[in-house]
KERO-648097 format. One record per residue: x, y, z of N, C-alpha, C in turn; residue in one letter. Coordinates in Angstrom, 3 decimals. Each point is the difference from the previous one (the first is absolute). Last residue first. Layout:
<bados>
{bado {X Y Z} {X Y Z} {X Y Z} "A"};
...
</bados>
This chain:
<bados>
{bado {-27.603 -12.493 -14.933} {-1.445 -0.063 0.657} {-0.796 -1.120 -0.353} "X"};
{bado {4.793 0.886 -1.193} {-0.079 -0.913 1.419} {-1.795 0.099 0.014} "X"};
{bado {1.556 1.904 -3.957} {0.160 -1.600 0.028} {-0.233 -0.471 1.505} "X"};
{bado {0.390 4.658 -0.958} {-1.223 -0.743 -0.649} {-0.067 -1.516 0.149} "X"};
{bado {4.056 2.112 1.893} {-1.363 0.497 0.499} {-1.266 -0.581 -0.273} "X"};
{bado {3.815 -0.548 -3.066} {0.036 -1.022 1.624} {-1.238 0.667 0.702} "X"};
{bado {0.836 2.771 -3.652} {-0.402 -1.385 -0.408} {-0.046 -0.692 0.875} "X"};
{bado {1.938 4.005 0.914} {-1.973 0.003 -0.227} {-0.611 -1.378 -0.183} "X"};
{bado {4.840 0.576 0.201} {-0.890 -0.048 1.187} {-1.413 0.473 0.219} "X"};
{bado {2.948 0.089 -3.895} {-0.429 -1.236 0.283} {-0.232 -0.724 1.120} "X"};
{bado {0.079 4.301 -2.112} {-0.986 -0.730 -0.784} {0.249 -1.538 0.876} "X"};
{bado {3.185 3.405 1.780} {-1.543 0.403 -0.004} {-1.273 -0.671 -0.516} "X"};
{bado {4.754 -0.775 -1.149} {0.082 -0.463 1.074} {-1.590 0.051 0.465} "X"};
{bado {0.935 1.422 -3.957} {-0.392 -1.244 -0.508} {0.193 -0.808 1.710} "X"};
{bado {1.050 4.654 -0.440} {-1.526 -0.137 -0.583} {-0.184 -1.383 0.192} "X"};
{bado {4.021 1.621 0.490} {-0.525 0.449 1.325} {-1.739 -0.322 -0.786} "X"};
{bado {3.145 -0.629 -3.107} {0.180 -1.187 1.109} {-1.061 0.461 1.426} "X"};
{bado {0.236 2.779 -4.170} {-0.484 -1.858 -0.268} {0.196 -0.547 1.236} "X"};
{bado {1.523 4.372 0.341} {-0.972 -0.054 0.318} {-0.875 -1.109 -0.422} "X"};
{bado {4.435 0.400 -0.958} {0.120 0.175 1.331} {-2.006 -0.309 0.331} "X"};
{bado {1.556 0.128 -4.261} {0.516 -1.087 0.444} {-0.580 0.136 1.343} "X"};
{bado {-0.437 4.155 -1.981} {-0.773 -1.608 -0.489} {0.121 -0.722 0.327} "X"};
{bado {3.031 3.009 1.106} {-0.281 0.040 0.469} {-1.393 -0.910 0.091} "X"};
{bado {3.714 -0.485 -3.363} {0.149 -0.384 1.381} {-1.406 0.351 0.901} "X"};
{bado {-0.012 1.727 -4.083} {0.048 -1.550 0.243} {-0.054 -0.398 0.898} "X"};
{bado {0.920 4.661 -0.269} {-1.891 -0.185 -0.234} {-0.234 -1.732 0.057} "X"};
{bado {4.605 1.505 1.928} {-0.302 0.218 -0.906} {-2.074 -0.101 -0.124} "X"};
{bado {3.423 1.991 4.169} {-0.240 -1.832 -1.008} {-0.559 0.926 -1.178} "X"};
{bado {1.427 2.569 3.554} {1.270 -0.229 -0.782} {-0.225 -1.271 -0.977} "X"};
{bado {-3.268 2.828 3.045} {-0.107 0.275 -0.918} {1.318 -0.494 -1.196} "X"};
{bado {-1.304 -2.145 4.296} {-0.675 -0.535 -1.059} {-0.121 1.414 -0.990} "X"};
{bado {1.839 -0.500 4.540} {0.822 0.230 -1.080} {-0.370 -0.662 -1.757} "X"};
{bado {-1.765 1.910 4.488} {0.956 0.665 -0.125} {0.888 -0.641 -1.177} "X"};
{bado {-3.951 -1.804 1.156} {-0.249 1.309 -0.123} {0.841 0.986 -0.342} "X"};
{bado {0.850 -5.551 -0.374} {-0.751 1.244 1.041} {-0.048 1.017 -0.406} "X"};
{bado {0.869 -5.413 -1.202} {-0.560 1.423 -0.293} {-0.314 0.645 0.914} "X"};
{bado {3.355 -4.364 -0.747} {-0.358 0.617 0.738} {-0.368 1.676 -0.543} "X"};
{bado {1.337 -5.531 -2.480} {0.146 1.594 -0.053} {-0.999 0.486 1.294} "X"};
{bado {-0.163 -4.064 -2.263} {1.885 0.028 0.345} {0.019 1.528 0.447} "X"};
{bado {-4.050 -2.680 -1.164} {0.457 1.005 -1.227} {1.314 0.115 0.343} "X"};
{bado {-2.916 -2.380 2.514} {-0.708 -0.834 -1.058} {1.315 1.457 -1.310} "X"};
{bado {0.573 0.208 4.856} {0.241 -1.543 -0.529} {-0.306 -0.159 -1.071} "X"};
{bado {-1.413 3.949 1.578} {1.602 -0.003 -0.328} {0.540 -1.480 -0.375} "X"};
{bado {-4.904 0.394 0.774} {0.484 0.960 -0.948} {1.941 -0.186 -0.411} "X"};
{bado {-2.419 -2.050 4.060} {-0.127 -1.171 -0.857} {0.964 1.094 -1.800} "X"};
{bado {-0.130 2.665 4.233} {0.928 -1.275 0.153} {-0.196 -0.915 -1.436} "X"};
{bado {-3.011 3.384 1.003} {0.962 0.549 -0.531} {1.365 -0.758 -0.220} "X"};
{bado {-4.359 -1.461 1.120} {0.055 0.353 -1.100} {1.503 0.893 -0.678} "X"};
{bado {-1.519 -1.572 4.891} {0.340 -0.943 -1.198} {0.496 0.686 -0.976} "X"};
{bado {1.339 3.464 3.741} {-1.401 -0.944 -0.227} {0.185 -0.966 -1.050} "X"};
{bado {3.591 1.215 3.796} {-0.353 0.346 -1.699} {-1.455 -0.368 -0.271} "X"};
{bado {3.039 0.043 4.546} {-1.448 -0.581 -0.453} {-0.638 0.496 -1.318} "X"};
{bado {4.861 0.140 1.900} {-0.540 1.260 0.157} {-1.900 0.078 -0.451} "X"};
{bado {3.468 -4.108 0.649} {0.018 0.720 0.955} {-1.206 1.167 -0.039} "X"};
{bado {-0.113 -2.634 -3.826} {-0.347 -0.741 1.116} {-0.107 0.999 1.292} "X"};
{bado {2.547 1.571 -3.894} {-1.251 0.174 0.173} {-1.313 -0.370 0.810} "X"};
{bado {4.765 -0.911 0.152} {-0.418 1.432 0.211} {-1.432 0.230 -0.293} "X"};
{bado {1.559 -4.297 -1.117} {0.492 -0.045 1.328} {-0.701 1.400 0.413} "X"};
{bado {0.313 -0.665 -4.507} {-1.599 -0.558 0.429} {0.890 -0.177 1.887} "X"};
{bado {3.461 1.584 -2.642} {-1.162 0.961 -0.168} {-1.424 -1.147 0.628} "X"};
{bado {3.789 -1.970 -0.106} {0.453 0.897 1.399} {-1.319 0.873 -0.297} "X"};
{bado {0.151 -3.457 -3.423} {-0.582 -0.534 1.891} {0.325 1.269 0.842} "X"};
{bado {1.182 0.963 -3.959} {-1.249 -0.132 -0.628} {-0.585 -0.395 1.448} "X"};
{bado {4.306 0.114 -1.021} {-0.279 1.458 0.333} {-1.524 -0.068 0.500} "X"};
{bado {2.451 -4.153 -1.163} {0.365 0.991 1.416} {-0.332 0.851 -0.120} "X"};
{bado {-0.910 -1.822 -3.751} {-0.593 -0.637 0.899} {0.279 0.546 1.254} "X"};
{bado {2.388 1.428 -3.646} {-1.339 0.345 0.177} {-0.925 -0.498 1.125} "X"};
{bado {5.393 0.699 0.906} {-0.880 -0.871 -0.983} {-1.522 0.410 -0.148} "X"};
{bado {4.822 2.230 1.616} {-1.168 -0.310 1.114} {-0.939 -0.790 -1.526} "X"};
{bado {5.588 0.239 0.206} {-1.576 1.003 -0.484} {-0.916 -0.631 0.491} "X"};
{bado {4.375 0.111 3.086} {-0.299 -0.752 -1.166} {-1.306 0.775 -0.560} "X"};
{bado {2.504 0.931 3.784} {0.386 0.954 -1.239} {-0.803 -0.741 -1.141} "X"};
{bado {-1.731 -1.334 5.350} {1.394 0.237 -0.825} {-0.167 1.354 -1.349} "X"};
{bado {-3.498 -0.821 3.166} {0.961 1.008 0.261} {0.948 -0.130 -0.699} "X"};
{bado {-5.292 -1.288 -1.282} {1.682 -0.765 0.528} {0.804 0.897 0.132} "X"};
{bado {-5.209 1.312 1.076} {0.823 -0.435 -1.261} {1.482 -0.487 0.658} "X"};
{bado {-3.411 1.975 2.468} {-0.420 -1.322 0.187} {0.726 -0.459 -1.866} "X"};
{bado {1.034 4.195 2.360} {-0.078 -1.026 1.519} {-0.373 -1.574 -0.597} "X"};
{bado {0.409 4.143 -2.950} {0.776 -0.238 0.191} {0.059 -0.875 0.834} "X"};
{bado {-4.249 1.073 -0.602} {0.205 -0.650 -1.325} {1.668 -0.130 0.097} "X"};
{bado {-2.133 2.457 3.263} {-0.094 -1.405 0.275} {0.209 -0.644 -1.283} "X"};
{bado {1.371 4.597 0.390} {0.599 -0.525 0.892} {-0.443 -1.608 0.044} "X"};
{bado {-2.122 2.650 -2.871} {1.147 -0.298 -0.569} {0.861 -0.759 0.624} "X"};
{bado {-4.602 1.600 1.194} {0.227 -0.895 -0.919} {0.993 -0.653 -0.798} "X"};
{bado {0.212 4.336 3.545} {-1.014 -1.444 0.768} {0.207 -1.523 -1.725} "X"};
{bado {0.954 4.124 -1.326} {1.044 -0.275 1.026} {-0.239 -1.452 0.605} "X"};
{bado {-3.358 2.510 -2.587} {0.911 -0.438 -0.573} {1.300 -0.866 0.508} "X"};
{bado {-2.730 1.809 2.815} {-1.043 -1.021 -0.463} {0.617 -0.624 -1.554} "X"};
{bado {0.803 4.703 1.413} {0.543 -1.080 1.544} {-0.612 -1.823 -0.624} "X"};
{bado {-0.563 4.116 -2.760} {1.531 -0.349 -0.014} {0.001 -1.312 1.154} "X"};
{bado {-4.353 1.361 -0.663} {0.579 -0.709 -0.819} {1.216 -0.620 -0.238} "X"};
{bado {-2.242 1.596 4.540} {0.193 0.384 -1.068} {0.599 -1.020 -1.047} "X"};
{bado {-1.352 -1.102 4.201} {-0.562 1.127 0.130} {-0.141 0.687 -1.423} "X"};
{bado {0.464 -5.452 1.243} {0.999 1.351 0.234} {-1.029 0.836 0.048} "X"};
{bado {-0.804 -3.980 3.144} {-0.552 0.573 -1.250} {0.759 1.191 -0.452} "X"};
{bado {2.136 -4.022 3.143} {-0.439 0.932 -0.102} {-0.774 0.773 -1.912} "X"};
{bado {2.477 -4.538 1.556} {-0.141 1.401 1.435} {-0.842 0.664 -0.291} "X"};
{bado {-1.196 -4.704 -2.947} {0.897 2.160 -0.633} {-0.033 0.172 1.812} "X"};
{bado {-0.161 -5.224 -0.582} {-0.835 1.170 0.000} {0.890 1.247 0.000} "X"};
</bados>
């Protein structure tokens, strides 16, 4: 669990860097996709991501935010919003299905 809720962005930047350095390999070696990919669903775990945004980066390799979804492309960001949609379509679907 996060100590603490940051306050500000910079701090909360900080906060996300410090545990993505804590839970990657300290050697020199290159950190592998897969190691980045478990330390990121680790942070997101910690910092209670909602689904959609977790299943999204899994389903595209890529993290959208506000601050930096004006550097994607009109593709990319398509992409981004197929996945946060098709997460949405398919917890409607389980819903319907449990009644």
């Amino acid at each position: 669990m996060l100590p603490h809720m940051p306050k500000t962005t910079a701090e909360a930047e900080q906060v996300r860097r410090d545990l993505i350095r804590e839970l990657l390999p300290s050697d020199e070696h290159p950190v592998s996709e897969e190691e980045l990919t478990a330390a990121m669903l680790e942070v997101f775990r910690q910092a209670g991501t909602p689904g959609d945004i977790v299943h999204a980066f899994l389903k595209t390799g890529r993290l959208v935010t506000e601050d930096n979804q004006h550097l994607l492309s009109e593709e990319e960001l398509a992409e981004w919003d197929a996945a946060l949609a098709e997460y949405h379509a398919g917890r409607r679907a389980r819903r319907r299905w449990r009644r």
